[in-house]
C-alpha positions as a printed NumPy array, in Angstrom:
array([[ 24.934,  -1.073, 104.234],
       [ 23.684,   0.943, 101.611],
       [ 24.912,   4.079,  98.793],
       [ 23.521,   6.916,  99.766],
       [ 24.704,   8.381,  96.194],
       [ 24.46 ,   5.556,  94.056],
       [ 28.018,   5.177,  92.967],
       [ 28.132,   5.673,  88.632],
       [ 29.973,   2.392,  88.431],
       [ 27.04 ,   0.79 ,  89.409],
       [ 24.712,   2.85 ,  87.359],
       [ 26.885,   2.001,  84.664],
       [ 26.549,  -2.183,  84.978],
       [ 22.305,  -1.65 ,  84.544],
       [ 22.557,   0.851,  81.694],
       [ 18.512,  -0.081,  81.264],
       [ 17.539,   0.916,  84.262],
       [ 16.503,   4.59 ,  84.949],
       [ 18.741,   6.127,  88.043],
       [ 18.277,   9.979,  87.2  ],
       [ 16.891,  11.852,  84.373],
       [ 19.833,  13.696,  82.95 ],
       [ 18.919,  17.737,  82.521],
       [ 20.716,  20.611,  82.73 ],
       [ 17.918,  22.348,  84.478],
       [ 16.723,  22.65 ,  88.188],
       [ 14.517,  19.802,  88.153],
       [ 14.344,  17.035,  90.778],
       [ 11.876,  13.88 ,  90.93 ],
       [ 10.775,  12.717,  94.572],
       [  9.992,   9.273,  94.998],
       [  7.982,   7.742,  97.566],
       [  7.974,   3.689,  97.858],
       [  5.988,   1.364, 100.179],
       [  2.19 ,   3.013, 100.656],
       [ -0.858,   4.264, 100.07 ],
       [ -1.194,   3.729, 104.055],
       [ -3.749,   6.304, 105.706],
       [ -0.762,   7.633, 108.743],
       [  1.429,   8.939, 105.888],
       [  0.448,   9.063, 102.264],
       [ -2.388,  11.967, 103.065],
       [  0.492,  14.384, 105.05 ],
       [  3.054,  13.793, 102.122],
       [  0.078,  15.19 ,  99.486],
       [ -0.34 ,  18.063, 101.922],
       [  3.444,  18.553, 102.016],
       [  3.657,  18.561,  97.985],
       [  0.927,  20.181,  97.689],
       [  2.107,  23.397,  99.765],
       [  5.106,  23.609,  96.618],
       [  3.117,  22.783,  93.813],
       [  5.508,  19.922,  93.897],
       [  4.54 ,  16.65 ,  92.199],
       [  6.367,  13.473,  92.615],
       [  6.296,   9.312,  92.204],
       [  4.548,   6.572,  94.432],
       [  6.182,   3.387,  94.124],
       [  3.013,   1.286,  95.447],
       [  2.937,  -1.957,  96.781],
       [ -0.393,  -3.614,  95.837],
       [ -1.717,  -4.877,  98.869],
       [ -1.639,  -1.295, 100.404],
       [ -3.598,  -0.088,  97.37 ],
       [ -6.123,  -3.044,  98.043],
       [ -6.475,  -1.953, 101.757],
       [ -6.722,   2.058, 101.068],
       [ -8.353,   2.414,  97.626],
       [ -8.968,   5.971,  98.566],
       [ -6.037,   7.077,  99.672],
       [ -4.698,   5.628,  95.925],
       [ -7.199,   7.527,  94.519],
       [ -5.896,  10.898,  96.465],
       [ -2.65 ,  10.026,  94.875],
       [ -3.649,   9.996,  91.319],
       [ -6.349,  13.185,  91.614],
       [ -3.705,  15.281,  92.574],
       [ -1.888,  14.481,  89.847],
       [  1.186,  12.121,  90.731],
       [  2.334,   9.273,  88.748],
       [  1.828,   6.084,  90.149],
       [  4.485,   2.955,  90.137],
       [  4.865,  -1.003,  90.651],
       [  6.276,  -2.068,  94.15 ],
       [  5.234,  -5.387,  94.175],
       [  2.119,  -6.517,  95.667],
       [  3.539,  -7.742,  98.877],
       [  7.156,  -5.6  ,  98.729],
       [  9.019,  -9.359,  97.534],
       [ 12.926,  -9.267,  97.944],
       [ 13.834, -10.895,  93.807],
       [ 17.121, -12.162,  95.721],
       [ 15.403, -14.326,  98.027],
       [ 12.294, -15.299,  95.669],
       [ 11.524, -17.51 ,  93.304],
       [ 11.49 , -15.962,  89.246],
       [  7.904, -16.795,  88.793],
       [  6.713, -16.869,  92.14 ],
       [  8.504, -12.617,  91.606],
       [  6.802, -11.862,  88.482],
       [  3.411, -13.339,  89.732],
       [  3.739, -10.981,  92.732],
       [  4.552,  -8.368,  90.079],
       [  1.474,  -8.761,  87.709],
       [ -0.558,  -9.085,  90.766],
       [  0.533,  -5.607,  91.869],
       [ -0.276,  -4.85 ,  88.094],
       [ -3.895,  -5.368,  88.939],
       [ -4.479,  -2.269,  90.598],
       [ -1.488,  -0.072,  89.632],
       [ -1.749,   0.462,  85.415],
       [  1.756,   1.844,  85.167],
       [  4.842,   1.154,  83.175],
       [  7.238,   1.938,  86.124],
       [  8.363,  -0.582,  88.51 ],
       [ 10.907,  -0.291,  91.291],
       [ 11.899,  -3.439,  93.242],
       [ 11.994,  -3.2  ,  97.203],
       [ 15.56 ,  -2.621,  98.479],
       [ 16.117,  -2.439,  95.024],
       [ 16.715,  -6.285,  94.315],
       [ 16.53 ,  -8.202,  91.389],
       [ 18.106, -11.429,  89.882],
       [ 19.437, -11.166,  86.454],
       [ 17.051, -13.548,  84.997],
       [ 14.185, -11.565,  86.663],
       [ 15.859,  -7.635,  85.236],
       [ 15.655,  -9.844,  81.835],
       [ 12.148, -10.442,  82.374],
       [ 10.697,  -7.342,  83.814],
       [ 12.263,  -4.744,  81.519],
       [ 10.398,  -5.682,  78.831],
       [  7.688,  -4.776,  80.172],
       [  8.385,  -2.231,  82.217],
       [ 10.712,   0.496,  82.988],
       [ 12.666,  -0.275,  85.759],
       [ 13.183,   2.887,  88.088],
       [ 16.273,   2.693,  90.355],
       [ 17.582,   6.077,  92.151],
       [ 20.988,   8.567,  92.24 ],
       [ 19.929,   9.339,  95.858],
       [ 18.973,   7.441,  98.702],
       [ 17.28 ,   9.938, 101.81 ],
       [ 18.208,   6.456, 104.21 ],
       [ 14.997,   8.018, 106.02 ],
       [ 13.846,   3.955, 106.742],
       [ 17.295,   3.869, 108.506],
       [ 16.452,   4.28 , 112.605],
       [ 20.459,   4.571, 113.296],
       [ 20.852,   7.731, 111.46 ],
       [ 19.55 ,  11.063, 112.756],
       [ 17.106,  13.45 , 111.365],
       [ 19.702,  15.777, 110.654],
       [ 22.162,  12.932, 108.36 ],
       [ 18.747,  12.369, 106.545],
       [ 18.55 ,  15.888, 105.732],
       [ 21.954,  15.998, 104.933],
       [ 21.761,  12.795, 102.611],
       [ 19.365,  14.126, 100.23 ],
       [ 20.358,  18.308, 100.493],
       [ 24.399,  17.138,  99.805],
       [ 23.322,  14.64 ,  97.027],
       [ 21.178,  15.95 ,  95.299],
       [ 21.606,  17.824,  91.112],
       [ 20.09 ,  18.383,  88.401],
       [ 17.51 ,  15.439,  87.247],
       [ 18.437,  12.945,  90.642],
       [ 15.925,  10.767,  91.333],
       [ 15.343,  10.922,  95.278],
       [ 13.992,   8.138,  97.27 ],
       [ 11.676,   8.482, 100.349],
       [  9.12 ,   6.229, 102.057],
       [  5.696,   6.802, 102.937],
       [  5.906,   4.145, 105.602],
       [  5.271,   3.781, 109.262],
       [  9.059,   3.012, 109.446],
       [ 10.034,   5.778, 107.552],
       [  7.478,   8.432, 109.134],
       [  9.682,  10.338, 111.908],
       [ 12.614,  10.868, 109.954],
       [ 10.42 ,  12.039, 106.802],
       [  8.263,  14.137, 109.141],
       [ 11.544,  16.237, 109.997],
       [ 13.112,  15.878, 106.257],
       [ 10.663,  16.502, 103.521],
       [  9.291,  19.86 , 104.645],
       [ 12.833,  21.205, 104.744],
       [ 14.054,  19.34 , 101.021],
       [ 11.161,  20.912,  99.624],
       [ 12.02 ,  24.456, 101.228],
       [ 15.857,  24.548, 100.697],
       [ 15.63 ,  23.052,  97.199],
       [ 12.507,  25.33 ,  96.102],
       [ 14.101,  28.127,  97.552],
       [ 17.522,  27.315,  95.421],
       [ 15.264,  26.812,  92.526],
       [ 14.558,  23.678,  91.802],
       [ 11.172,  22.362,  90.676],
       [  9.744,  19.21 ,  91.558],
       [  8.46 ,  16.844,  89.101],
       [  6.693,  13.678,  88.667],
       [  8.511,  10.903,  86.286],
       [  6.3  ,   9.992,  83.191],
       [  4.592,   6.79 ,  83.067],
       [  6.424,   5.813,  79.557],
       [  8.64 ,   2.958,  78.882],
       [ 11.226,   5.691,  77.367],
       [ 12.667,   8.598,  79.151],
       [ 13.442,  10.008,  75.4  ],
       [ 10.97 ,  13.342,  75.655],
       [ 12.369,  13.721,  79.114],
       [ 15.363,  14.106,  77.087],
       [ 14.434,  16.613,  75.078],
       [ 12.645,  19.24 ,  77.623],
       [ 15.646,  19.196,  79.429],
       [ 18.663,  19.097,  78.101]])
C-alpha cells in the first residue's frame, strides 16, 4: 500500500521535510533512488540527456562503492547527488544508531546535504536526528514503477495525472524498477517537455529558500 500523490495531510505532519518545491512555473524535479548500478543508471543519463533534463540520484553507498564510475557519470553531467543509505536500511525496523551509522557511512562517498530514506521510513527520534544535518527529501508523487502488479501504462498514468508545478517525482534506477521505467520515463519526459515543463535538479542546500525566490 502506498500514496501515489502524497496526500497534504501528511505533508502537513513533517512540515521539515521537503515534498515539492512550490513554483508557479513549469518546473518539475525527477528523482531517481537506489543506484549507480551499470544496467540502469547509464540509459537514464542518455534519457535526460536527450531533454536537456537534469534531475536527483538518491544513492545508496554501497552501489557507489561498487560503480565509482558510473557515480562519476552522474555528477559530470551535472546532476545533484543524494543520501540513500549505504545499504538502503528501513529506520522502522533499525536500530537509531545502528541508522545513522549506516547514514554517515553512505556520507563517505556521497558529500551532499540531501537525504531520502528507503520506502521513505524514519522513526521520530531518527527525523530529530537527521534533519539537522541534512535536508530530508520526501516526494508529492510516487511513479510506483518498483511495483510489478501495476502495468506500464498505470505507471505512466501515476506520474502524467499527478504531476504540477514544482512536484517532486520519484523513480528508481534499479533492476526492479527497470521494465516499467524503460516504458515510462521516455514518455514523462516527452509529454511533460512537450506541455512545457522543464526538468530540474534539486540544489544540494539545507534551505529550499532561493528555490523560493526563482520561482514563485
Amino acid at each position: 500500500m502506498y500514496f501515489v500523490k502524497t496526500p497534504k495531510v501528511i505533508q502537513s505532519l513533517f512540515p521539515n521535510f521537503t515534498w515539492k518545491i512550490p513554483s508557479s512555473k513549469k518546473v518539475v524535479y525527477l528523482t531517481f533512488d537506489d543506484g549507480p548500478i551499470p544496467q540502469v543508471t547509464p540509459w537514464v543519463l542518455e534519457q535526460l540527456a536527450m531533454f536537456n533534463a537534469k534531475a536527483t540520484f538518491f544513492c545508496v553507498g554501497g552501489n557507489v562503492q561498487k560503480h565509482p564510475e558510473i557515480f562519476k557519470q552522474v555528477l559530470d553531467a551535472g546532476h545533484t547527488v543524494g543520501n540513500h543509505t549505504h545499504n538502503h536500511a528501513n529506520g522502522w525496523v533499525t536500530d537509531n544508531i545502528e541508522y545513522f551509522h549506516n547514514v554517515r557511512h553512505c556520507a563517505r562517498v556521497v558529500d551532499s546535504v540531501l537525504f531520502r530514506p528507503p520506502y521513505g521510513r524514519l522513526k521520530t527520534k531518527q527525523a530529530q536526528f537527521l534533519q539537522r544535518h541534512y535536508r530530508i527529501v520526501m516526494w508529492d508523487v510516487l511513479s510506483g514503477d518498483f511495483d510489478p502488479t501495476i502495468s506500464k501504462e498505470k505507471c505512466l498514468d501515476n506520474v502524467l495525472n499527478n504531476v504540477e508545478n514544482g512536484s517532486i517525482v520519484v523513480f528508481h534506477d534499479s533492476l526492479k524498477a527497470q521494465e516499467n521505467l524503460e516504458y515510462v520515463l521516455p514518455k514523462v519526459l516527452e509529454e511533460l517537455a512537450s506541455k512545457g515543463y522543464r526538468f530540474e535538479a534539486l540544489k544540494n542546500e539545507m534551505t529550499i529558500k532561493d528555490n523560493k525566490r526563482k520561482t514563485a
